[in-house]
Structures are given as C-alpha cells and as structure tokens.
BALOBA-1460 file (C-alpha; in Angstrom, 3 decimals):
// residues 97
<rec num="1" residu="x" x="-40.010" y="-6.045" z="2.434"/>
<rec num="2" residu="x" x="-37.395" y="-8.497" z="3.720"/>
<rec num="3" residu="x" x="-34.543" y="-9.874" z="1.348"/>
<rec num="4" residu="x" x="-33.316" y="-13.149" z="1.881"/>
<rec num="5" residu="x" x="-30.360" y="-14.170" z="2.105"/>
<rec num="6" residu="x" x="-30.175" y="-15.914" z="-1.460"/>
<rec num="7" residu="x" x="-31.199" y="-12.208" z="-2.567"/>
<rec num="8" residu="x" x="-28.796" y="-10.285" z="-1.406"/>
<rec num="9" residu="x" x="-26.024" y="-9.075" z="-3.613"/>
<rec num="10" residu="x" x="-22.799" y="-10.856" z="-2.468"/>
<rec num="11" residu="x" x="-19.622" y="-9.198" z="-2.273"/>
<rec num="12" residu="x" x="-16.813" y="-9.690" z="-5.052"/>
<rec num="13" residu="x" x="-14.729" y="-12.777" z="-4.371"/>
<rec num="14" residu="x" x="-11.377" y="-12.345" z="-3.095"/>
<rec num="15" residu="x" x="-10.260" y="-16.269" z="-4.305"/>
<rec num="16" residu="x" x="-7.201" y="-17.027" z="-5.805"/>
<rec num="17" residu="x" x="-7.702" y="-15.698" z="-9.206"/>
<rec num="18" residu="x" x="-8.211" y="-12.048" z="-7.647"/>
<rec num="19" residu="x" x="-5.596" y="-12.183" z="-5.909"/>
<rec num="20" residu="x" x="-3.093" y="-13.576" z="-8.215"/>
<rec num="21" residu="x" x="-1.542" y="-10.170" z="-9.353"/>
<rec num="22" residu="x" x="-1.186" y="-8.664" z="-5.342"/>
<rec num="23" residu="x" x="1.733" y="-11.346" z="-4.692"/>
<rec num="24" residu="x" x="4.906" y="-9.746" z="-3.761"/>
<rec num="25" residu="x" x="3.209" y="-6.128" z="-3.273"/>
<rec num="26" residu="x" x="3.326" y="-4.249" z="0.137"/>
<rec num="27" residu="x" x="0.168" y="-4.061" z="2.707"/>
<rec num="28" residu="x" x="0.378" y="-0.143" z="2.052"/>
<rec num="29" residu="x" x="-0.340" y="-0.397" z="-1.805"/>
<rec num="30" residu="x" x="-2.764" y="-3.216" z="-1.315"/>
<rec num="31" residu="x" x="-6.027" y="-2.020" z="-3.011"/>
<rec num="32" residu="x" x="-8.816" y="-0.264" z="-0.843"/>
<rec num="33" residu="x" x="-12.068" y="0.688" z="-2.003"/>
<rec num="34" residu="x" x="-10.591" y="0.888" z="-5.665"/>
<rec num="35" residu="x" x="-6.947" y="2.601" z="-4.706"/>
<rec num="36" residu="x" x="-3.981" y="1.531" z="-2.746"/>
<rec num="37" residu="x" x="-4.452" y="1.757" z="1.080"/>
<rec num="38" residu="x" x="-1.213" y="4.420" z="1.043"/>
<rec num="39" residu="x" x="-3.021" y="6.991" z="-1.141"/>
<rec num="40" residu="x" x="-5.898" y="7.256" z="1.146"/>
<rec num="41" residu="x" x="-3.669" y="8.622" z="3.566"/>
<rec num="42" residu="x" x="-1.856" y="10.554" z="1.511"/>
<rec num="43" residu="x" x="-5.099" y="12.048" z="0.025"/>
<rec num="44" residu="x" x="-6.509" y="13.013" z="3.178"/>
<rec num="45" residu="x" x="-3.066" y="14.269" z="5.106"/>
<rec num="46" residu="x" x="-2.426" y="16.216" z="1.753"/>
<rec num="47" residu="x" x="-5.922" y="18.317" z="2.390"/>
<rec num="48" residu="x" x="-6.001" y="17.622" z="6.173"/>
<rec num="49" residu="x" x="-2.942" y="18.532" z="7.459"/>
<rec num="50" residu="x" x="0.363" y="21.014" z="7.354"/>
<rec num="51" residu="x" x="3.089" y="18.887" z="6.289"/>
<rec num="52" residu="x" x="5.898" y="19.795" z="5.157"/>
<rec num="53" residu="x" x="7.612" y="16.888" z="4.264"/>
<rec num="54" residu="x" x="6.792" y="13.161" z="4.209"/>
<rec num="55" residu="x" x="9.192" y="10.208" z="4.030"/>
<rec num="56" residu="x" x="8.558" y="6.309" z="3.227"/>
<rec num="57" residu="x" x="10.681" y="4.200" z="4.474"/>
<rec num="58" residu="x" x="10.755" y="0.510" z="3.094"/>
<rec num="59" residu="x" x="13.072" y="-2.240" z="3.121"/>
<rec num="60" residu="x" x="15.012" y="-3.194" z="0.286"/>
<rec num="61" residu="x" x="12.935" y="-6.021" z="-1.105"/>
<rec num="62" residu="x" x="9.780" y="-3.535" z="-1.305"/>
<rec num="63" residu="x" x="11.546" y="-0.412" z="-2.299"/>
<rec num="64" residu="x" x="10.608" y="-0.144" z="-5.922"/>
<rec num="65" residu="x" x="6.574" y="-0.793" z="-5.430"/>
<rec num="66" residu="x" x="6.879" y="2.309" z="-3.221"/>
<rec num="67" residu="x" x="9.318" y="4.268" z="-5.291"/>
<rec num="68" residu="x" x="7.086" y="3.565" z="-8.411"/>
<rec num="69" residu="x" x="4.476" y="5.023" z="-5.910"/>
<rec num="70" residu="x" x="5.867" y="8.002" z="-4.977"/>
<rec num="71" residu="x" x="6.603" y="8.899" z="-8.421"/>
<rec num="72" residu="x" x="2.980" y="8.321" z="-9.903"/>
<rec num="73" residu="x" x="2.448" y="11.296" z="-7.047"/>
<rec num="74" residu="x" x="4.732" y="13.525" z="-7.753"/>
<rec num="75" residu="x" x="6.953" y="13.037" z="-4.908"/>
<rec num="76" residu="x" x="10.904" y="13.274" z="-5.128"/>
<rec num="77" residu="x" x="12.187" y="9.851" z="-4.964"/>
<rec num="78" residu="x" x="14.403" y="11.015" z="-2.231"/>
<rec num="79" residu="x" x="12.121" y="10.578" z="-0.248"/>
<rec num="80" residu="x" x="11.421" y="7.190" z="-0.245"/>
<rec num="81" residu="x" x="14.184" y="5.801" z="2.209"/>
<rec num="82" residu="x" x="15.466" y="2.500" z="1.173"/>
<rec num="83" residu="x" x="16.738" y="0.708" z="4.646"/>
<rec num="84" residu="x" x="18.849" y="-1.546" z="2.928"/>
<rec num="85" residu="x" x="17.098" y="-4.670" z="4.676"/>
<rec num="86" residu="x" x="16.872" y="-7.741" z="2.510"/>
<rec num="87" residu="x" x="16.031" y="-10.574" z="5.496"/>
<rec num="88" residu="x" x="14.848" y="-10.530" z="8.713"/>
<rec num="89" residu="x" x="17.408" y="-10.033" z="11.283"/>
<rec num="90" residu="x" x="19.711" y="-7.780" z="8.482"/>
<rec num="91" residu="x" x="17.939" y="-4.611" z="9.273"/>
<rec num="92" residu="x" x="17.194" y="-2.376" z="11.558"/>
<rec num="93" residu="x" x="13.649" y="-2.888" z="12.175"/>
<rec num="94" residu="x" x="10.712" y="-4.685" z="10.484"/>
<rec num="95" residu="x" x="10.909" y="-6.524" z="7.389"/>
<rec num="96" residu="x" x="8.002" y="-8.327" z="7.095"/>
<rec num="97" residu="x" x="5.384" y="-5.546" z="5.360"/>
C-alpha cells in the first residue's frame, strides 16, 4: 500500500550534537556510509587499479588527521606530504580542506 509521510522512517539527524566530534577534521575523513570518505577511494583504487604509489598531500594544520590515517592503513608516513601551509596565502595552493 502507500506509506505516508508520517510513516516513513526518517533519516538520522545530522544536528549539532552529531556533529560535535567532526570539528576541525578534513572533508576527506569526514564519515560516509559508516567510514571516512578517503577510504572509499582507497578501498576501491587498492582492488581497482595498478598503483604503485599514492601520496596525500595536506597542509600543515590537517597533517596529523591524515597521517593518523595513513598509518591505521598501513601506509609509510612518508607518504603523506605535509605542505607546510598554516594560513591562506602562506602556501602554495589550497588551504581551506
């Protein structure tokens, strides 16, 4: 039969309670369908793809979340590239994640 609207399962807020322990953490590690957006990339170029090396680079305000990432992965820490950017216009590039 029809649902009605009052019947339909609502999705999970996203209020300011949810959200409270995101603050400060890049767009890449932001959670997606129960992992951080980055691993679902890394999950499928991992099967997908030949790579034979993969680099991050982040500036330095951000560098640890992805660091801590890399590790949790496996990854050599080298290769998470730290671009020594701390404000916009001190960098070569995008700050703002």
């Amino acid at each position: 039969g029809a649902s009605t609207a009052s019947s339909r399962q609502q999705p999970p807020s996203l209020g300011p309670q949810s959200l409270r322990g995101l603050a400060g953490v890049p767009k890449a590690l932001l959670p997606v369908a129960g992992k951080p957006m980055l691993d679902h990339w890394w999950d499928y170029l991992s099967k997908n793809r030949a790579i034979s090396e993969i680099f991050i680079v982040s500036n330095a305000i951000q560098y640890k979340h992805f660091e801590r990432w890399a590790t949790a992965r496996g990854l050599p820490v080298s290769r998470v590239v730290n671009s020594g950017a701390t404000a916009p216009g001190r960098g070569r590039g995008v700050l703002r994640d």
